[in-house]
N, C-alpha and C positions, 0 to 999 in steps of 0.2 A: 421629455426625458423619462418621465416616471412611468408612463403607458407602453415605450418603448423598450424597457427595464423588464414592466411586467412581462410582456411579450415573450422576453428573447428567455425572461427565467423559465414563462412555462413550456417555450418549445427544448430546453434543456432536458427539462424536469423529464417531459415526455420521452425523449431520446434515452436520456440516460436508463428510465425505469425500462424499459423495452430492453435495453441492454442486459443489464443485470437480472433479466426475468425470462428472457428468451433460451431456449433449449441449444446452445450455438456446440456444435460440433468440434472434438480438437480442430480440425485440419482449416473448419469455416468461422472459427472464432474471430482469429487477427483478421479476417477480411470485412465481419460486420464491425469490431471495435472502430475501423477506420471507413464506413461509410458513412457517410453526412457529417464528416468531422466540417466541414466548412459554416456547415448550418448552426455548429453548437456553438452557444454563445452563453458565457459565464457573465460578463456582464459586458452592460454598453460601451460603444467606443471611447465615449468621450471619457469613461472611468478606468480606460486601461492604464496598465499601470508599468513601466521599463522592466522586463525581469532581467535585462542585458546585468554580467557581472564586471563587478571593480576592484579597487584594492581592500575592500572588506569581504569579496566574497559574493558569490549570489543570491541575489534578496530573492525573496518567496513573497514580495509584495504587501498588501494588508488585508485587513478583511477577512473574508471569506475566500479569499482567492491566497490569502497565506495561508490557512487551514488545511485546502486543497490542497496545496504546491507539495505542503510538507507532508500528507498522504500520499501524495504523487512522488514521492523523493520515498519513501518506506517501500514504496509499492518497486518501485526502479531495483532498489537494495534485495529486496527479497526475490524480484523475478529473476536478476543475475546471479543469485547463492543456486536458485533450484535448477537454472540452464548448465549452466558448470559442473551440478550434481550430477543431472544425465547423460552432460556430455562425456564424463569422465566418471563412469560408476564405480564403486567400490565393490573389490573383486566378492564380498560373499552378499552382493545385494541379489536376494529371491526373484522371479517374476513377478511374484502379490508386491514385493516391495516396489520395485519397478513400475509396478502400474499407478501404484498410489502416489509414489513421488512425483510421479509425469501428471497424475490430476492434480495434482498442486501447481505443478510447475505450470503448467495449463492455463489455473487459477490465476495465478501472479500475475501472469502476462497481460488477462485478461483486464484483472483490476489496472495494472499497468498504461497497458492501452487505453484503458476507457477513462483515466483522469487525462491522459496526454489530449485525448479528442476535446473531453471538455474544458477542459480549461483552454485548447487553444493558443494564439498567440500571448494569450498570460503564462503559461506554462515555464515553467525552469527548461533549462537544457537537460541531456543527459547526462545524468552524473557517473566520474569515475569510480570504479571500485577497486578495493585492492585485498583478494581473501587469502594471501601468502600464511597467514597464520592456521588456515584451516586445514587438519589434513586431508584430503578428497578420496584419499585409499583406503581409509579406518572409517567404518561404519560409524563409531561408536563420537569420530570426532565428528561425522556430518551429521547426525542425528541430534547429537549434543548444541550444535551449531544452529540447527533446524526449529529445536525446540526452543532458544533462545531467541530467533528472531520472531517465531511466532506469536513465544510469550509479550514481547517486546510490543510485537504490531497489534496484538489485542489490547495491551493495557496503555499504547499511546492513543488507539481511538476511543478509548473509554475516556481520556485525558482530555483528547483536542473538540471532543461533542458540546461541550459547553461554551465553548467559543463560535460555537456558528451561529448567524446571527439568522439566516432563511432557515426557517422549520425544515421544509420540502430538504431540502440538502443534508439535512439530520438524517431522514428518514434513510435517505442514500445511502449515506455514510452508516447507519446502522446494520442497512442490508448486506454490506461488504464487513462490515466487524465480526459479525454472526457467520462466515464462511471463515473469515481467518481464526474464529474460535473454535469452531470445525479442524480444523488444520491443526492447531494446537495440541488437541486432543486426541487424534491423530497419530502425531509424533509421538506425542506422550506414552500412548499404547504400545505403540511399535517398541520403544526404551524399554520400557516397561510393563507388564496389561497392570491394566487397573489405576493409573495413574493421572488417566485424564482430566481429574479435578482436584488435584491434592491442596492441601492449606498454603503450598507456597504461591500459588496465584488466587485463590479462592478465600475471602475472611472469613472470622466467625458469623457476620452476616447473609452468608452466601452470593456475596457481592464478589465481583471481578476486580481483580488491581489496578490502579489506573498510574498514569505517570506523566508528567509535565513536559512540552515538548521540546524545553532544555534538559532535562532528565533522559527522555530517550534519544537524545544526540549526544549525549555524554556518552551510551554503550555505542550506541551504531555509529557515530563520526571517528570507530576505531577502523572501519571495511571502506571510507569515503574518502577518496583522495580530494575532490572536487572542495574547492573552498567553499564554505557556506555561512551565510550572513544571518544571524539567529534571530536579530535586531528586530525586526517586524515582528516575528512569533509571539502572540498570547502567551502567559504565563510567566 
């Protein structure tokens, strides 16, 4: 079991770093995120774990593969805020804004897909959304909207990294925080210039905020129709 374990984590590890590090094109992203999804293996059979849901909601499992699930559930929320953005742009959105929102949106999918591939048949379902509160024709409220899930997704992975128990998967997970802290910064610009790192996410230590992964289900389970079981989640 253990040799098997090793195996299947380091043909993961390999797959996944190749992902996150390869040059993939808008148009040829979704098609590598989902090559070799069959091969990636999160962990061994015999430790899979039911994500089917019940009357509490859908578990995210334990481990490391609750970690994942609940990146994999942020990543879901964010890819559907920024598809909906361009599907339906706000009448004084620029070209420059346009292009930048579509590399995020780009982005999301990408991290999206590539937790869905690795985790595999541990994977949560898709979850519903529901953004009836955002308004999609005011800049000011998608931006606003933007900047909060950003803030949000950087300071829930700053949260959930001490819960992982594989190093290798840290590192992952570090590689994908540092884009979404990109993002963040980003938004923040566009609102505002100069605003990319002000004291409300940044301490006096020049440390990033972090938040507990009941803490950011408290903001984001307002967009999540989908029941969700918190029971398993660290913190």
């Amino acid at each position: 079991m253990k040799n098997q374990r090793n195996e299947e984590d380091q043909l993961f590890l390999e797959k996944a770093d190749g992902f996150l590090t390869a040059n993939v094109q808008r148009r040829s992203f979704l098609k590598y995120a989902g090559a070799g999804a069959a091969s990636l293996a999160l962990l061994a059979a015999g430790c899979k774990k039911d994500m089917n849901s019940d009357d509490m909601g859908v578990s995210f499992g334990t481990g490391d593969t609750a970690v994942l699930n609940y990146a994999y559930a942020l990543e879901q929320l964010e890819a559907a805020f920024y598809i909906q953005v361009l599907n339906f742009p706000y009448e004084s959105m620029n070209a420059n804004e346009k292009s930048l929102l579509t590399d995020i949106r780009d982005h999301e999918i990408a991290h999206r897909e590539f937790f869905k591939s690795a985790l595999g048949t541990n994977a949560i379902p898709d979850l519903k959304v529901n953004f009836s509160s955002i308004n999609f024709n005011s800049r000011d409220s998608v931006l606003g909207t933007a900047k909060a899930f950003e803030d949000l997704g950087v300071s829930a992975y700053n949260g959930a990294g001490q819960y992982i128990a594989l190093g290798d998967y840290l590192v992952l997970a570090g590689k994908i925080v540092s884009v979404e802290a990109r993002h963040a910064a980003l938004i923040r610009d566009l609102i505002s210039n100069g605003t990319f790192a002000d004291n409300t996410v940044i301490d006096a230590m020049g440390l990033d905020k972090s938040r507990s992964p009941q803490e950011v289900f408290a903001i984001a389970g307002a967009y999540v129709v989908t029941k969700i079981n918190l029971n398993t989640l660290p913190g």
